[in-house]
N, C-alpha and C positions, 0 to 999 in steps of 0.2 A: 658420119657417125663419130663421137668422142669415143676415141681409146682410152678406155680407162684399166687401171691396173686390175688383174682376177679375182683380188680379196673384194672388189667394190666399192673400195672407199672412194669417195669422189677427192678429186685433189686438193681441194680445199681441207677436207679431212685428214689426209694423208699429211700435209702440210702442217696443221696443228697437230696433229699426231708425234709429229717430229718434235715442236715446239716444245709438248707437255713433258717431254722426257727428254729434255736438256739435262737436266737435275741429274739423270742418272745417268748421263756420257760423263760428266764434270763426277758423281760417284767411282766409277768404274777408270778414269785416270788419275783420280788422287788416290787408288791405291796400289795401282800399279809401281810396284818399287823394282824400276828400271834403271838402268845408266846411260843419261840422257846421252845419244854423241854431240858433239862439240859444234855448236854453231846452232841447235837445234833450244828448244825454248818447250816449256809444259803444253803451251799454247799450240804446239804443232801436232804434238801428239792428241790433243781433241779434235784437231784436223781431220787426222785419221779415221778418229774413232767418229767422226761425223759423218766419213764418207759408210764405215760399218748401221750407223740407226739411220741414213738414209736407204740403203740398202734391206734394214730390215722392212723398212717401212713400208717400201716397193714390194717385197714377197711377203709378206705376214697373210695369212688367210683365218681370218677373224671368226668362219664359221665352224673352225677347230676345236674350238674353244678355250684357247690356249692365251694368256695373258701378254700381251704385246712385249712389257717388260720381262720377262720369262724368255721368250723367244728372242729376244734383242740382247740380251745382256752377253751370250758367248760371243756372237757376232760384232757387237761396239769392241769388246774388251780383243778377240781374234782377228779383225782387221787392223790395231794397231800395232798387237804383237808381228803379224805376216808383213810390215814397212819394218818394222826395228830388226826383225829377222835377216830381210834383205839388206838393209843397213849393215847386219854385222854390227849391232849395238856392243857385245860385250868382248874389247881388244883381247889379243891374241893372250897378251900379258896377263890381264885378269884369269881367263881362262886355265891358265897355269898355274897361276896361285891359288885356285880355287881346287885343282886336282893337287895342289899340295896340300891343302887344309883336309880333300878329301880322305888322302894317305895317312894323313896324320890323326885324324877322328878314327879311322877304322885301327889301326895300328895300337890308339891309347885304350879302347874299346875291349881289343883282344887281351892288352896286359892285366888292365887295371878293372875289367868287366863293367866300365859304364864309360860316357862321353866324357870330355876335359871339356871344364867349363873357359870360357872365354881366356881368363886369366893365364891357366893352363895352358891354351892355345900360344899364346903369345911368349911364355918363357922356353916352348916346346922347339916352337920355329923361328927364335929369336927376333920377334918384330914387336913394335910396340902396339898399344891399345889402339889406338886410330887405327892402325893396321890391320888389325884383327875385323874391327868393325867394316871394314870399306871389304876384307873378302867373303867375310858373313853375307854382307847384302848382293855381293855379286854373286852367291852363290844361291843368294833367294831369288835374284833375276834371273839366271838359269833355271833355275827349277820352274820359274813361273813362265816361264815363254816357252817349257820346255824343248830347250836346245837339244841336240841328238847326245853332243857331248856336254851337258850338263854333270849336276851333281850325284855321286851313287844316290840309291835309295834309304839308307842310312840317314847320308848329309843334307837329304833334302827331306826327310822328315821332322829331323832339328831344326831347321827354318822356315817350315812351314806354319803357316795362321793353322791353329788346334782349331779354331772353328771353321763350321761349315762353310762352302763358298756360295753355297745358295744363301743371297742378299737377305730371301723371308727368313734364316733358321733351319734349326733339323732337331729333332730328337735328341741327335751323340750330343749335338751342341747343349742341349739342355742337361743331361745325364754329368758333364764335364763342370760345369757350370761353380759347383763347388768345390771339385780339384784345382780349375782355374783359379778361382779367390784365392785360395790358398796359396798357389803359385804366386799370385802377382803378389799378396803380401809379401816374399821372400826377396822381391826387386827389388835393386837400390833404387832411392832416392828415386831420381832423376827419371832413369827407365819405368820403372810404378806409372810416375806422372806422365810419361808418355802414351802408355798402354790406359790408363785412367780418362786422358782426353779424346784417344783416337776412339777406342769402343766404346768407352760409356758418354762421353758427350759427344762423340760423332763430328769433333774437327778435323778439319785436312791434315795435312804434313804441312803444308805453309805455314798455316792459322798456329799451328802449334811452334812451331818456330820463334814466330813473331813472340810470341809467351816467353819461352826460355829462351831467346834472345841468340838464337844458332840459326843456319842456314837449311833451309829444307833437306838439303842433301846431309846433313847431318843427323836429323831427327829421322830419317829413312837409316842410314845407319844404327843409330842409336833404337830404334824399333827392331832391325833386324837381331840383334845382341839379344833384346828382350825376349823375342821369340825361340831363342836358343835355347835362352835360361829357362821360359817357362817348360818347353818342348825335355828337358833333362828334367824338369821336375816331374813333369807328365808322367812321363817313363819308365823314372824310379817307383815312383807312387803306384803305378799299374803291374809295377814288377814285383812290388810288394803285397799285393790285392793276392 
């Protein structure tokens, strides 16, 4: 008698199952704003996340009624997090600078009754703009792998995507929808057209690169900076509602 797995699928199904949601392994790693370690490649980390929608593939029980993509997206996205984890993706250094940005957000917070914008940050803790931007994003990779010692709740809500993480939408996301506009008219240049291509036309971090003519790892930082700023607009705006 053929074993076949409990959902039923015959292997061949299960097989193209895998196939038809490639799409959203390659979704689910290009937004992952991690700090690749050294030696490792984007390519690796779809490795991962292929052994995660092989796995979903193996347990999904179809008669749930539960949409495959639904059920595979924490699991693609939580098995490459559980490798980078063990890696010890985010050096000890970062780490520290990232609990110093987070002292220093709460600290201007308490004086001054709102965040310091980016600018701010960086005359605050004497470092320059690059500098700012590479602990922003480390502090959004923390947050999003969340690490034990990540970022307070504070710092990790200023770097967090304002929208929902459910891939379909939400409600809040809808209701935000014209705060947001607002906000991103208030970005420079540069950041606007990042936030401009990654949501509203749905390029990568690569693909956007190649555009502005910087390196992926740059436009992940330069995204992270973005969502600060929108994240302080949000804020104040809801502080003032």
């Amino acid at each position: 008698m053929t074993n076949q797995p409990y959902n039923v699928l015959s292997f061949e199904d299960r097989d193209q199952l895998i196939l038809d949601h490639m799409p959203l392994l390659h979704h689910i790693v290009s937004q992952l704003h991690v700090d690749i370690p050294g030696g490792m490649a984007r390519e690796d980390l779809e490795g991962y996340a292929m052994i995660g929608l092989i796995s979903s593939a193996d347990s999904w029980d179809q008669s749930r009624g539960l949409k495959f993509s639904t059920f595979a997206f924490p699991r693609i996205r939580g098995a490459v997090l559980d490798q980078l984890r063990r890696m010890d993706f985010l050096p000890r250094g970062r780490r520290e600078r990232v609990r110093e940005l987070d002292r220093f957000v709460q600290g201007f917070e308490q004086e001054h009754g709102g965040p310091p914008s980016p600018e701010q940050i960086g005359v605050g803790l004497g470092i320059r703009e690059e500098e700012v931007d590479e602990i922003l994003q480390s502090a959004r990779a923390a947050m999003r792998a969340s690490l034990d010692d990540g970022p307070s709740s504070d710092l990790a809500q200023l770097v967090a995507d304002p929208r929902c993480d459910d891939p379909a939408g939400s409600a809040e996301w809808d209701d935000m929808r014209d705060v947001l506009a607002e906000a991103i008219a208030t970005l420079p240049e540069r950041e606007q057209a990042i936030i401009t291509l990654y949501y509203a036309e749905g390029l990568m971090l690569k693909e956007i690169g190649e555009i502005l003519e910087v390196t992926e790892s740059r436009v992940s930082q330069l995204h992270s900076r973005a969502l600060y700023r929108l994240n302080i607009y949000i804020e104040t705006k809801v502080g003032q509602a």
